[in-house]
Backbone as JSON Lines, residues from 0, in Angstrom:
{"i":0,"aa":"X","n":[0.84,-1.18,0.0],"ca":[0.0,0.0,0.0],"c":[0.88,1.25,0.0]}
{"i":1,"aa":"X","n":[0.42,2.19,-0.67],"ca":[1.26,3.41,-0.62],"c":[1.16,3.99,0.34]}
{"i":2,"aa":"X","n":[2.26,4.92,0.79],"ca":[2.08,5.83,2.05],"c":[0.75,6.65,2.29]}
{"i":3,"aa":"X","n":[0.46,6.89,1.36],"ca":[-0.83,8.07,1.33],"c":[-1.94,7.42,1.64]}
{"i":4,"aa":"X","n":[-2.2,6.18,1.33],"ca":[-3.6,5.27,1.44],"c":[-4.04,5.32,2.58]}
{"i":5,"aa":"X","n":[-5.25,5.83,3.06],"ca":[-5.78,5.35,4.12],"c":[-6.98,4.65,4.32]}
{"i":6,"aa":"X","n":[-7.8,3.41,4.85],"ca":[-8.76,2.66,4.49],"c":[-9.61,3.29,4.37]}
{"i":7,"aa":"X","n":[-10.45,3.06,3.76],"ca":[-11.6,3.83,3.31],"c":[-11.05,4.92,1.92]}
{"i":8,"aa":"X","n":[-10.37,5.45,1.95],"ca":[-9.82,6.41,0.8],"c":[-10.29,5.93,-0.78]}
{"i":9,"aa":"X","n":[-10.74,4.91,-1.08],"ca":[-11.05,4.69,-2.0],"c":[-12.22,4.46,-2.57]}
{"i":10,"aa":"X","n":[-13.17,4.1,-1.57],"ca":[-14.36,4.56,-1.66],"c":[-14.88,5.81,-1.5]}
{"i":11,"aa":"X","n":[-14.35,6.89,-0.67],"ca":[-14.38,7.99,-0.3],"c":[-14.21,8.51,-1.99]}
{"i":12,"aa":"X","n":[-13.34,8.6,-2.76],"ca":[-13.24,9.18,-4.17],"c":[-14.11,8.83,-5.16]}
{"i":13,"aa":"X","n":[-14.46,7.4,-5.07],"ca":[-15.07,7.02,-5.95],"c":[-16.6,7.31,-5.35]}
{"i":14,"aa":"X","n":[-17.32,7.79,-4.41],"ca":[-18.47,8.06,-4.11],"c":[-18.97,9.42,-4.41]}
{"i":15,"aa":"X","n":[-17.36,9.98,-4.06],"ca":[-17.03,11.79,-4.45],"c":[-17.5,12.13,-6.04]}
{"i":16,"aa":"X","n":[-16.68,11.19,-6.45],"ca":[-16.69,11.2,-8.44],"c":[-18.31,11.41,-8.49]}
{"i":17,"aa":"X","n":[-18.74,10.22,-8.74],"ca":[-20.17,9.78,-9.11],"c":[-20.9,10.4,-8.27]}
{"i":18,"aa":"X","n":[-20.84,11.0,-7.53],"ca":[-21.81,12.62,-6.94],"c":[-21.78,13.42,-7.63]}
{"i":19,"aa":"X","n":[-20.55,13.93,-8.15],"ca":[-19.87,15.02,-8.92],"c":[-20.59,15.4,-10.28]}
{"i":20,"aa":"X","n":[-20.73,13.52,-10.6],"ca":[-21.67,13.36,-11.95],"c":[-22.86,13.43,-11.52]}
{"i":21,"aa":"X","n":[-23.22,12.86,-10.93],"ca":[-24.68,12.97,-10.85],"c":[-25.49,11.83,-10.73]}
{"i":22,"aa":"X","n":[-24.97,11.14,-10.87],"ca":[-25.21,9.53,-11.38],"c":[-25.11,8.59,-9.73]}
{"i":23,"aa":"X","n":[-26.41,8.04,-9.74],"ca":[-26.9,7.15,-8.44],"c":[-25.56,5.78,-8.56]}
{"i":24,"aa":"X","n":[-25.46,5.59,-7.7],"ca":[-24.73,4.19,-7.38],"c":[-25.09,3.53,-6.29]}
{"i":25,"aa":"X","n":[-25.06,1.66,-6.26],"ca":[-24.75,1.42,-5.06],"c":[-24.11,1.58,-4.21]}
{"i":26,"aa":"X","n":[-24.15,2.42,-2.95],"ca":[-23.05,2.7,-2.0],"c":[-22.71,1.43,-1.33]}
{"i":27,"aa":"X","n":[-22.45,-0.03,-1.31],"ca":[-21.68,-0.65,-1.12],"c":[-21.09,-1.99,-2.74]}
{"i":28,"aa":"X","n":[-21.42,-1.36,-3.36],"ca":[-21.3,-2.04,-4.33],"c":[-19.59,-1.41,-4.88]}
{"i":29,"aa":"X","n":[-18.76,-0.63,-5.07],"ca":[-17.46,-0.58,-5.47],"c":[-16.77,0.08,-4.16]}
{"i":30,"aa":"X","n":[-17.28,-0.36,-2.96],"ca":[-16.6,0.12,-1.73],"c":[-14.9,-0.52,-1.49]}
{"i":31,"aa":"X","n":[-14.32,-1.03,-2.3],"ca":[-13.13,-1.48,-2.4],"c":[-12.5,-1.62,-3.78]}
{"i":32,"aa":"X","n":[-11.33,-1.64,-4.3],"ca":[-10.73,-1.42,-5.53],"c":[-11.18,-2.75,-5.97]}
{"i":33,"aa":"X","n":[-10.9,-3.58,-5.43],"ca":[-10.62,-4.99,-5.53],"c":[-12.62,-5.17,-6.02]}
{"i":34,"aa":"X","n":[-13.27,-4.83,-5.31],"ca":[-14.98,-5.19,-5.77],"c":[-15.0,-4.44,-7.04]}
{"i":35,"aa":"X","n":[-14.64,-3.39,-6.82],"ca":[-14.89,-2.36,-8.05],"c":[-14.63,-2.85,-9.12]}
{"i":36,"aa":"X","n":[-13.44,-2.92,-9.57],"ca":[-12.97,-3.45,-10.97],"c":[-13.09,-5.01,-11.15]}
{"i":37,"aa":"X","n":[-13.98,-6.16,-10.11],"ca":[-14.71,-7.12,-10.82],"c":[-16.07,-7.1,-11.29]}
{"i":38,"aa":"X","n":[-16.61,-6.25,-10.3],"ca":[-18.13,-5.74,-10.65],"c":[-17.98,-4.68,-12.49]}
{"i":39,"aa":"X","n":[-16.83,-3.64,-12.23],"ca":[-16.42,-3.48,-14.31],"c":[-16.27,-4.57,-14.67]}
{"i":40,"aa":"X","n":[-15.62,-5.41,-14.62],"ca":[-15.22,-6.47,-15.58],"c":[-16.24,-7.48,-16.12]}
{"i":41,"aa":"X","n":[-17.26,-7.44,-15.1],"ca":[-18.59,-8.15,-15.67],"c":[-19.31,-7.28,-16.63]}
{"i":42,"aa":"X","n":[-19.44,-5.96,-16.04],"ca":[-20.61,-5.04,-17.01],"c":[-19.45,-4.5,-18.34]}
{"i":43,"aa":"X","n":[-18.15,-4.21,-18.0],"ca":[-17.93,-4.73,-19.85],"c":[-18.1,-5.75,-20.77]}
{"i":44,"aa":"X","n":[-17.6,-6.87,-19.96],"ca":[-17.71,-8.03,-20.85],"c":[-19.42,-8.64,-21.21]}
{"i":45,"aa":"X","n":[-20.63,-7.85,-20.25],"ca":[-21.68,-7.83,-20.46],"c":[-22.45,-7.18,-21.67]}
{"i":46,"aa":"X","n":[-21.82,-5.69,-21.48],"ca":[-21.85,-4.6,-22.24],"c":[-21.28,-4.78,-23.85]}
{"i":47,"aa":"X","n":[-20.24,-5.72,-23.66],"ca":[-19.64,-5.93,-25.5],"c":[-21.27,-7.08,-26.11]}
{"i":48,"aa":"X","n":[-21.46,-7.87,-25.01],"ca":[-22.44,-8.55,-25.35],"c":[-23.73,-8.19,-26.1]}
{"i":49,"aa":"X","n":[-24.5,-7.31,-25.02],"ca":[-25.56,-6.79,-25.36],"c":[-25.3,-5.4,-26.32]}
{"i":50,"aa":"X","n":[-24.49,-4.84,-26.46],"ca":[-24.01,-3.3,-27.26],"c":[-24.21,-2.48,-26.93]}
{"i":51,"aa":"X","n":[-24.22,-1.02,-27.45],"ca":[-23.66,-0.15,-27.09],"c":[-25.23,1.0,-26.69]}
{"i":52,"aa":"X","n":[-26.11,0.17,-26.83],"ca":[-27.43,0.99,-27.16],"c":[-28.56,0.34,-25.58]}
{"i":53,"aa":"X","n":[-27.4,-0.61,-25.21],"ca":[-28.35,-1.44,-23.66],"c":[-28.2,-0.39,-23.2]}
{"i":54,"aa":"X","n":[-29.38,-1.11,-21.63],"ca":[-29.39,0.25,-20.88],"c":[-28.89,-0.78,-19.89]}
{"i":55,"aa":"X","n":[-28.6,0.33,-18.21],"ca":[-28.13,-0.71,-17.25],"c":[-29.04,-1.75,-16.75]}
{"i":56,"aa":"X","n":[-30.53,-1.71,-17.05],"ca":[-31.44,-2.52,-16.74],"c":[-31.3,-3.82,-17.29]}
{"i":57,"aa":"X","n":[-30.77,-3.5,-18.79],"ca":[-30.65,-4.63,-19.68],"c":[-29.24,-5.66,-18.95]}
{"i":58,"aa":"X","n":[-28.69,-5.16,-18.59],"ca":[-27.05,-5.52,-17.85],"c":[-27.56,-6.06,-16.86]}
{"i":59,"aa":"X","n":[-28.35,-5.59,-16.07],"ca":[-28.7,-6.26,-14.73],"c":[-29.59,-7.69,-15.23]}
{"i":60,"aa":"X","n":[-30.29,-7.88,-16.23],"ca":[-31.35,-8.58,-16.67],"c":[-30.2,-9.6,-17.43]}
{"i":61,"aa":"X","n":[-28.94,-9.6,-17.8],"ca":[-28.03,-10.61,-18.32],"c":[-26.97,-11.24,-17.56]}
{"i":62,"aa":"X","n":[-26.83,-10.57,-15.88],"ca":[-26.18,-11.23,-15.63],"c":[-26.93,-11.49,-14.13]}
{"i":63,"aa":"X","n":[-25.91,-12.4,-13.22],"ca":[-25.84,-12.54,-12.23],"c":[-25.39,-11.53,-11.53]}
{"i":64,"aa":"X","n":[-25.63,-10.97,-10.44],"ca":[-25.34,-10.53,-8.98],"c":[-24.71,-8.52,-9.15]}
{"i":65,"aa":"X","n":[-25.3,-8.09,-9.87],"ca":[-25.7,-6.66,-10.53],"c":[-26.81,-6.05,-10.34]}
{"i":66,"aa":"X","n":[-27.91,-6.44,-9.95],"ca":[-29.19,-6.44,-9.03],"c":[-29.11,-5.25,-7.95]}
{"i":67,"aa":"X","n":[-27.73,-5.21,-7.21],"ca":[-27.56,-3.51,-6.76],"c":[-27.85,-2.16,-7.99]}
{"i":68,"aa":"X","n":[-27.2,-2.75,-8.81],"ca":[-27.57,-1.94,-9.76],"c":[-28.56,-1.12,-10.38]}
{"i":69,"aa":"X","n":[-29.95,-1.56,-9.42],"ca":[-31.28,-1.43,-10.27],"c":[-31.25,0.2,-10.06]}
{"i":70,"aa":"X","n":[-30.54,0.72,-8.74],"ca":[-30.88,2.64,-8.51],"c":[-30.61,3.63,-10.1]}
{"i":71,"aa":"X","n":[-29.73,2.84,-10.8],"ca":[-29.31,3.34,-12.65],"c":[-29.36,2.38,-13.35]}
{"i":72,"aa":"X","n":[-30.89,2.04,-13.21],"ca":[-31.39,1.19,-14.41],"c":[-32.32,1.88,-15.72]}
{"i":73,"aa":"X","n":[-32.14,2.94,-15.48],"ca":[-32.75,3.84,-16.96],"c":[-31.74,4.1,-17.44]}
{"i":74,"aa":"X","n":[-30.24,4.11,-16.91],"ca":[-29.74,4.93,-17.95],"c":[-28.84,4.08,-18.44]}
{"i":75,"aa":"X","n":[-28.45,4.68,-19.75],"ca":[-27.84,3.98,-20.71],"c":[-26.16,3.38,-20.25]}
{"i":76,"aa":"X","n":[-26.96,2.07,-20.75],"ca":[-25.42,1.64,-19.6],"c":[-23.87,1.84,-20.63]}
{"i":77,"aa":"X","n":[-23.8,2.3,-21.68],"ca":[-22.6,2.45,-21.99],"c":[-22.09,3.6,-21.35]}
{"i":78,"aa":"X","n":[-23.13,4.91,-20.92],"ca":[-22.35,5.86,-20.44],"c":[-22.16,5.62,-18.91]}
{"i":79,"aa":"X","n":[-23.23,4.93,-18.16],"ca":[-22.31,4.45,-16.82],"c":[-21.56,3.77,-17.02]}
{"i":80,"aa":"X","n":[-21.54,2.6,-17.69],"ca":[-20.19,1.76,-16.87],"c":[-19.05,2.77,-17.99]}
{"i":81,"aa":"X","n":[-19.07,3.66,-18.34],"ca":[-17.97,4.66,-18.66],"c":[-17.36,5.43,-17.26]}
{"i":82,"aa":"X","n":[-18.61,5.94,-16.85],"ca":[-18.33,6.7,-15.31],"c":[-18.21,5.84,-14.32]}
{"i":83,"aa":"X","n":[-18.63,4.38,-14.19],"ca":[-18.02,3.71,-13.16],"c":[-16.44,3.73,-13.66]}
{"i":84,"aa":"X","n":[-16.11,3.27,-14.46],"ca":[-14.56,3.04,-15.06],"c":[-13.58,4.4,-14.62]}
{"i":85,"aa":"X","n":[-14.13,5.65,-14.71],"ca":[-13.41,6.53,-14.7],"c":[-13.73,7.16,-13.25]}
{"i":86,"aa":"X","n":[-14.51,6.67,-12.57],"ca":[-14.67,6.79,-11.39],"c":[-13.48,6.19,-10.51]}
{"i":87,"aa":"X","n":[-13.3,4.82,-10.97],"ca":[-12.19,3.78,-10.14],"c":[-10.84,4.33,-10.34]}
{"i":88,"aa":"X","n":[-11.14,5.14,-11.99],"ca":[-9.82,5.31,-12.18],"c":[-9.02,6.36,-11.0]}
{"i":89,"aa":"X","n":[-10.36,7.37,-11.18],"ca":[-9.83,8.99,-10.06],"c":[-9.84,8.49,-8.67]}
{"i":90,"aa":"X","n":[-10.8,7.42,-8.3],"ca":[-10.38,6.85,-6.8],"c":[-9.09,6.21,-6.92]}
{"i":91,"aa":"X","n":[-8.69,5.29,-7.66],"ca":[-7.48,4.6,-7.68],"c":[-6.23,5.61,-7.28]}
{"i":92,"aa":"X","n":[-6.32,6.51,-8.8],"ca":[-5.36,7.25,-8.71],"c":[-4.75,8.34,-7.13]}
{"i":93,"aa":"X","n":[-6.46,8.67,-6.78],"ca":[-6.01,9.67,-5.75],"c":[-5.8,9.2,-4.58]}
{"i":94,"aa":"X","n":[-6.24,7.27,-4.26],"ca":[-5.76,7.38,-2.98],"c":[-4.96,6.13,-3.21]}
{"i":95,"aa":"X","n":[-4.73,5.07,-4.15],"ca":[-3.67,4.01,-4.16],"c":[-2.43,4.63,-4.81]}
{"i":96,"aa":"X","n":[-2.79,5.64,-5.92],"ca":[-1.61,6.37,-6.33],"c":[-0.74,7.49,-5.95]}
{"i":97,"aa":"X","n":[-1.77,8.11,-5.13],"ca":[-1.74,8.9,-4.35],"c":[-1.25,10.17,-5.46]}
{"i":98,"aa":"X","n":[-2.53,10.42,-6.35],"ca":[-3.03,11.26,-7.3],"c":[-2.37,10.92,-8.87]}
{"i":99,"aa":"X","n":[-2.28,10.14,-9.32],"ca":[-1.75,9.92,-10.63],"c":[-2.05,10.92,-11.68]}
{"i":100,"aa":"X","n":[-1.86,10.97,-12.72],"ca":[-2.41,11.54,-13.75],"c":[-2.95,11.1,-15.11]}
{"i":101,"aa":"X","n":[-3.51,12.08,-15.55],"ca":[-4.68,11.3,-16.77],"c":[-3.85,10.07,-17.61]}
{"i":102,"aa":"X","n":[-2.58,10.31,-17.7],"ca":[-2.16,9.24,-18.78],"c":[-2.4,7.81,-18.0]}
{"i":103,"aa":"X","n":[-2.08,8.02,-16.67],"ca":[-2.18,6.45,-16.09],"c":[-3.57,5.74,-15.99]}
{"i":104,"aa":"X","n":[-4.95,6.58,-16.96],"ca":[-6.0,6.09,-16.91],"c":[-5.82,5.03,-18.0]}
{"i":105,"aa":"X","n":[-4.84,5.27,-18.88],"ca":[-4.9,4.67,-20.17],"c":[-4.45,3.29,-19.59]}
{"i":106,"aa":"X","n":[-3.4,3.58,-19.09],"ca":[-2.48,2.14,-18.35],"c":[-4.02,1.62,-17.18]}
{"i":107,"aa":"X","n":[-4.31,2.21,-16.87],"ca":[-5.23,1.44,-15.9],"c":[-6.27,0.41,-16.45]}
{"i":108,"aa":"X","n":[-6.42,0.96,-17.53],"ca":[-8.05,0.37,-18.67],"c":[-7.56,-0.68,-19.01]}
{"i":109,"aa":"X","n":[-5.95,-0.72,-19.71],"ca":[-5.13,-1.84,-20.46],"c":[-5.26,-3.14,-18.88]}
{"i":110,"aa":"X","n":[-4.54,-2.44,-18.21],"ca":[-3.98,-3.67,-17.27],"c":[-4.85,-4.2,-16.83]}
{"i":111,"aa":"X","n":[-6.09,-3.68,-16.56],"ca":[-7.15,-4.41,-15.93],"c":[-8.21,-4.87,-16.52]}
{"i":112,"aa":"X","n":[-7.84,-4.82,-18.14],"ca":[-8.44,-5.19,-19.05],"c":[-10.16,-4.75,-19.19]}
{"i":113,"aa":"X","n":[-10.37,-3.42,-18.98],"ca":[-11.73,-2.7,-18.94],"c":[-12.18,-2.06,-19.86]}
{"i":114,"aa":"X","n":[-10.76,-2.17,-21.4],"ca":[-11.31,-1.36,-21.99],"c":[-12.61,-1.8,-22.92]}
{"i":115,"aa":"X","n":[-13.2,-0.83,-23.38],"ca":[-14.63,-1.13,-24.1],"c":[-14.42,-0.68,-25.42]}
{"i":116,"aa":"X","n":[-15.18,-0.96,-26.47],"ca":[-15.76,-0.52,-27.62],"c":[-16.09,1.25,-27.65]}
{"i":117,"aa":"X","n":[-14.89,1.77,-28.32],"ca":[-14.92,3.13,-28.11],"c":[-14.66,3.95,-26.79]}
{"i":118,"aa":"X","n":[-13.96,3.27,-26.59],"ca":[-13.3,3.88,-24.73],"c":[-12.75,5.62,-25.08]}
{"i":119,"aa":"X","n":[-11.91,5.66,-25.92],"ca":[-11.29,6.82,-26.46],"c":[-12.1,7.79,-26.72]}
{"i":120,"aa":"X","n":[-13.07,7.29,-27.4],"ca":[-14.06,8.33,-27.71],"c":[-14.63,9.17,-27.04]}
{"i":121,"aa":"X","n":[-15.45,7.91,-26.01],"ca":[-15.87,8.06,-24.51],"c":[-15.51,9.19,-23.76]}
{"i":122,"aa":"X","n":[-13.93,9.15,-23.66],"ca":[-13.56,10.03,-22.46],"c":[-12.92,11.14,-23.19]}
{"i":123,"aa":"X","n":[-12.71,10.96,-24.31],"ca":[-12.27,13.03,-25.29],"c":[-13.56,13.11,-25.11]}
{"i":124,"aa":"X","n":[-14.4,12.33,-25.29],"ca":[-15.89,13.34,-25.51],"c":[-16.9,13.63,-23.7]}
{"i":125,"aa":"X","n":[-16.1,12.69,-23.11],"ca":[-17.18,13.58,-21.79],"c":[-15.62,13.77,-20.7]}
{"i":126,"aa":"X","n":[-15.08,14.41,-20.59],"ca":[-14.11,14.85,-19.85],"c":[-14.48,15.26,-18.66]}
{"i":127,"aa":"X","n":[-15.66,15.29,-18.41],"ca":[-16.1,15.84,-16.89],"c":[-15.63,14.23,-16.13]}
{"i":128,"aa":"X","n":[-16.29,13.59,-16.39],"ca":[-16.18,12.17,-15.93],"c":[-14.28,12.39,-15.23]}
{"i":129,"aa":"X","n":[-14.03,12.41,-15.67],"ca":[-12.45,12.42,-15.45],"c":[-11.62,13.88,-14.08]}
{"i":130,"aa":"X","n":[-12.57,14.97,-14.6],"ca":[-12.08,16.3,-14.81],"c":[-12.91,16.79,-13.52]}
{"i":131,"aa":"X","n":[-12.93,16.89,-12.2],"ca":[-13.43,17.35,-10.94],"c":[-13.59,18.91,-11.0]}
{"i":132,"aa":"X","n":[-12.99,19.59,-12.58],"ca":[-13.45,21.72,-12.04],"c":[-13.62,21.89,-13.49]}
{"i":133,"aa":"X","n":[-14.43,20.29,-14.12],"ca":[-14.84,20.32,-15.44],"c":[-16.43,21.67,-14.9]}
{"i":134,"aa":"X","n":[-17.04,22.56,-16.02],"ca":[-18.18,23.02,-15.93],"c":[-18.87,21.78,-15.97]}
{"i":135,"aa":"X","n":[-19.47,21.78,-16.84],"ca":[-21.19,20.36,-17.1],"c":[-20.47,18.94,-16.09]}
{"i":136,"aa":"X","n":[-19.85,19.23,-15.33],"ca":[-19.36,17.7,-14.63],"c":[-21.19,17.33,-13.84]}
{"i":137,"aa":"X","n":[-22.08,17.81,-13.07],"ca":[-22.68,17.45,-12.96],"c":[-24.27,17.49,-13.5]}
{"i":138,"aa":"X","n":[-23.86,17.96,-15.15],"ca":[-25.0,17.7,-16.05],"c":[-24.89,15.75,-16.86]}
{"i":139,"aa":"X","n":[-23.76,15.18,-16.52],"ca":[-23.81,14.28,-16.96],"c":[-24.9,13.58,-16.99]}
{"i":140,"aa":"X","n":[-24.65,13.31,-15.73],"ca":[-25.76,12.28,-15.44],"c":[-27.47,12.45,-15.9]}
{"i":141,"aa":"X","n":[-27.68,13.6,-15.92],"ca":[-28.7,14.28,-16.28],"c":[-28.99,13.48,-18.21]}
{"i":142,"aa":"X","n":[-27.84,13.92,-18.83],"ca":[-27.49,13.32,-20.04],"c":[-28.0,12.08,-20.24]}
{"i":143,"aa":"X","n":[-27.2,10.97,-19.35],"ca":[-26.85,9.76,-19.48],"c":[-28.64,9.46,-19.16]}
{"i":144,"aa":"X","n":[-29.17,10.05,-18.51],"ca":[-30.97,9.5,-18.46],"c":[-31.56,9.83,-19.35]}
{"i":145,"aa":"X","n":[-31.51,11.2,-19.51],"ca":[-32.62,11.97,-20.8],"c":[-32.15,11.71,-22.17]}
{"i":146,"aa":"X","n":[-30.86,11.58,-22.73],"ca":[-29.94,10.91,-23.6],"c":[-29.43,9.91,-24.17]}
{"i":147,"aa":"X","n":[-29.67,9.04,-23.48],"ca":[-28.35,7.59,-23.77],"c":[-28.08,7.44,-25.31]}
{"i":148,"aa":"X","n":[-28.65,7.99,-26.13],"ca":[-28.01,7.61,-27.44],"c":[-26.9,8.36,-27.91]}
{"i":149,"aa":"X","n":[-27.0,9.84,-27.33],"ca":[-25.76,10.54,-27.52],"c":[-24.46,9.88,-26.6]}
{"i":150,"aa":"X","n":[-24.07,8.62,-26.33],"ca":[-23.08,7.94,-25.91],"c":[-23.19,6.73,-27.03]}
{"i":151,"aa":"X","n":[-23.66,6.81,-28.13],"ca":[-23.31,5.76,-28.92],"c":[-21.78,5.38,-29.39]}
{"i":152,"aa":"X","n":[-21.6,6.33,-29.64],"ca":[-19.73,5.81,-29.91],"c":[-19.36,5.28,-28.98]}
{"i":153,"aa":"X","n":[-19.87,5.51,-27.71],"ca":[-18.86,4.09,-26.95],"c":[-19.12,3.14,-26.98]}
């Protein structure tokens, strides 16, 4: 563990993020790095399944044990599990890395194998997700309900 880590610190960011957006989550559902990025690793490899146009309802309805999930089941699940992803990333970074920077999101997606169908796109095109003194950081979510098709490229 790095010097800076302190327990809890990583849920603490990643609850911070996805406030920031706007966007409901289970509050014990990515309460650890380690839950977090298996609970991604299902809803990508879910998400390549069903495409880019499911919503998170549809995700919850294909797999097993995602059922926390139902509080963002209208919205289009390519643009959450975008903001879960980049959520883990800014928790990761700010309290296992003890603040990394944007390039190590790229290395984070690779190594943990999260990336999706149009990941790139994804995050040049909503930078709030990433960006904490972005303006529209908490119109996202707003988006991601009334919207979901304007996240088709991912």
């Amino acid at each position: 563990m790095a010097k800076c880590y302190t327990s809890g610190d990583f849920n603490k960011y990643f609850n911070e993020n996805m406030q920031a957006l706007g966007l409901p989550f289970p509050s014990t559902f990515f309460d650890s790095y380690n839950a977090a990025i298996a609970h991604a690793m299902i809803m990508v490899e879910t998400l390549k399944t069903l495409g880019n146009g499911a919503t998170v309802a549809e995700l919850i309805g294909a797999t097993t044990g995602l059922e926390k999930l139902k509080v963002a089941a209208t919205l289009g699940a390519a643009s959450y599990v975008g903001a879960i992803i980049g959520s883990i990333a800014v928790a990761s970074g700010r309290s296992l890395g003890c603040g990394s920077r944007i390039s190590d999101m790229f290395v984070f997606l690779h190594q943990n194998k999260l990336e999706f169908d149009g990941w790139h796109s994804f995050y040049i095109y909503n930078p709030q997700v990433l960006d904490k003194k972005h303006t529209f950081r908490k119109s996202f979510g707003l988006r991601s309900k009334n919207s979901p098709a304007s996240f088709e490229y991912a």
